[in-house]
Structures are given as C-alpha cells and as structure tokens.
C-alpha positions in Angstrom: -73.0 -45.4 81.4 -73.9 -45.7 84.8 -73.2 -41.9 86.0 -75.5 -40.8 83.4 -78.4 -42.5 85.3 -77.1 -41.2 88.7 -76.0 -37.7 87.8 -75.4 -37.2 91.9 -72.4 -39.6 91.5 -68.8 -39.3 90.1 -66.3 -41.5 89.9 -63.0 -40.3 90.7 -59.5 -41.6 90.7 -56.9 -39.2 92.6 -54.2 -38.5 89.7 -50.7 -38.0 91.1 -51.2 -34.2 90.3 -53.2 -34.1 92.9 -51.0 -35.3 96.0 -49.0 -33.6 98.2 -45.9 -33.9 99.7 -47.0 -36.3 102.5 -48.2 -38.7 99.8 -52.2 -37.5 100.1 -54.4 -36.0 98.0 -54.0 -31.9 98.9 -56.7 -30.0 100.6 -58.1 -27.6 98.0 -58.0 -30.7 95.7 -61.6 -32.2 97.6 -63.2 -28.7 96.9 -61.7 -28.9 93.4 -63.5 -32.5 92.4 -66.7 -31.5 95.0 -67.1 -28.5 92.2 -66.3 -30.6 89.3 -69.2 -33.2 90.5 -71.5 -30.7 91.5 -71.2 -29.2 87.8 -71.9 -32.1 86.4 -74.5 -32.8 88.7 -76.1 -29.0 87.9 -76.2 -30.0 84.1 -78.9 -32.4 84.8 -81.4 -29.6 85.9 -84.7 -28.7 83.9 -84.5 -25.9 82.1 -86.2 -22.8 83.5 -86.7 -19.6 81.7 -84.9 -16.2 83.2 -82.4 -18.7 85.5 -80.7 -16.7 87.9 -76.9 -17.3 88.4 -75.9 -18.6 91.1 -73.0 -17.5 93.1 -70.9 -19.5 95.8 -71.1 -17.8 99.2 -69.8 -20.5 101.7 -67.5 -23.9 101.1 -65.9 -25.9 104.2 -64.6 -29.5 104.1 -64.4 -32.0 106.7 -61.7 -34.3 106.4 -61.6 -38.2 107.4 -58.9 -39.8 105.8 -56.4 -38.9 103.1 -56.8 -40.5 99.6 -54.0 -41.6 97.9 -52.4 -41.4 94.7 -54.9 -43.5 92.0 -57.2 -44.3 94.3 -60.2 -44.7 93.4 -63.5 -42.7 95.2 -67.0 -41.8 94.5 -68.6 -38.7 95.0 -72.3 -38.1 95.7 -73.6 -35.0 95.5 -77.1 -34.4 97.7 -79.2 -31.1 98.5 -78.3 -30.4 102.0 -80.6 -27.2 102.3 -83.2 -25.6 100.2 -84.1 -22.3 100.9 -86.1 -19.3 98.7 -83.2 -18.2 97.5 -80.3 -20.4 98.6 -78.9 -23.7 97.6 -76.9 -25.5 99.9 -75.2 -29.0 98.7 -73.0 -31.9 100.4 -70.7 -33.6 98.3 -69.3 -36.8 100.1 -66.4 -38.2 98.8 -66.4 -42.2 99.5 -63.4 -44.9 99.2 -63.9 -48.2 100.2 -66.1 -48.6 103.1 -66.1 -44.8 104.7 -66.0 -41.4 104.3 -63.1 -39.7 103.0 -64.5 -36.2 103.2 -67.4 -33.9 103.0 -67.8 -30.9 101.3 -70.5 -28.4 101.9 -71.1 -25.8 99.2 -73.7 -23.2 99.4 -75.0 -21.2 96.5 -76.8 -17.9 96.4 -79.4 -17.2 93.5 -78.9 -13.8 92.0 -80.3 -11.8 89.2 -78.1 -11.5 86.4 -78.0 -7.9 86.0 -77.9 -6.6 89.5 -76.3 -8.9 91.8 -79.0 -8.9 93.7 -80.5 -12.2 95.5 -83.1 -14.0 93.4 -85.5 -16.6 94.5 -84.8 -20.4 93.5 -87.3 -21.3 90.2 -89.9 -23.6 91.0 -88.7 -26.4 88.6 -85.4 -26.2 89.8 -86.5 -26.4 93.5 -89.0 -29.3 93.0 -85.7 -31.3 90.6 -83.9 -30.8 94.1 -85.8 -32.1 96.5 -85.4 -35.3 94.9 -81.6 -35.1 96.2 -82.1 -34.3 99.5 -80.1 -36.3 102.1 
C-alpha cells in the first residue's frame, strides 16, 4: 500500500458527514482529518525509551477552497518547526491541482508525571528532520 511507504500522506475522501449546510466540507472537519493524518503519521516514529507526551498548544487553519462532498484530497503532513522542546507540523490538504487548506499544529513535549515541558528525544528529532518542508 502506497501510504505505508509515505506515512506523511493520507488519502482522504470528504464523507457527506462531513459537509455543511452550504454544500462544503465544515471548518473543524480540516482540523479533524489534519489530526487523523498526523496520528497516523506519529505511528511511524522510532521508538525512544521514557517518551514524553506531547500536548497540543496551538492549531489554526488557512482555508483556500471548500471541498466537497466525496471528493477526493491528500494530505501531507511535514515538520514545519523543530525546537528543544516543541514540535510544530503543517498538514496540507491537496485536491486536484491546489491547496485546499493548511493546518498548522504545534505540540509541546511534556513529562508524564508533571506537566512539565520536556525536551524532544534525539531519535525522534533526527526521524523529523527528514519531514521538514
């Protein structure tokens, strides 16, 4: 299967759940299939021992065009920013020739226990940088 050799990419088609009363695909819907690729996306990381969580702090989405009902886009996750202790992600959602939307995610590493911020594990940095836009 193709997406599991590009786990960045996920094929979507918008199910009629999904649209709104003006015949596009709702707003929260885009963050809702930007979190569902980037999960799958965060599934292909190495393992690490003593992973922090991570915890979303930020999500906005710039809109292009509406998607309608069934069709058919593909989103591509990249890793916008990298910091010591921050992860920040840009899911573009693609139909045809352009842009639908982007979605920009940023995650904060914490420790499990306390909450506190946690710095990013080497491996999981290094996997990373091979997504970077």
């Amino acid at each position: 299967m193709m997406q599991d050799r590009q786990p960045e990419r996920m094929e979507l088609r918008v199910p009629y759940r999904d649209i709104d009363m003006h015949g596009r695909m709702r707003t929260a819907a885009y963050i809702d299939h930007a979190e569902e690729a980037l999960a799958r996306f965060w599934r292909f990381r190495p393992e690490v021992s003593n992973e922090p969580a991570y915890v979303v702090r930020k999500v906005s989405c710039t809109f292009y065009r509406g998607l309608k009902n069934e069709e058919v886009a593909d989103l591509v996750v990249r890793a916008a920013k990298i910091g010591g202790k921050s992860i920040g992600f840009n899911v573009a959602v693609q139909s045809g020739n352009g842009i639908a939307a982007e979605v920009e995610i940023l995650w904060t590493a914490v420790h499990s226990g306390s909450g506190e911020p946690a710095p990013l594990p080497e491996a999981t940095r290094d996997w990373l940088y091979s997504y970077v836009e």
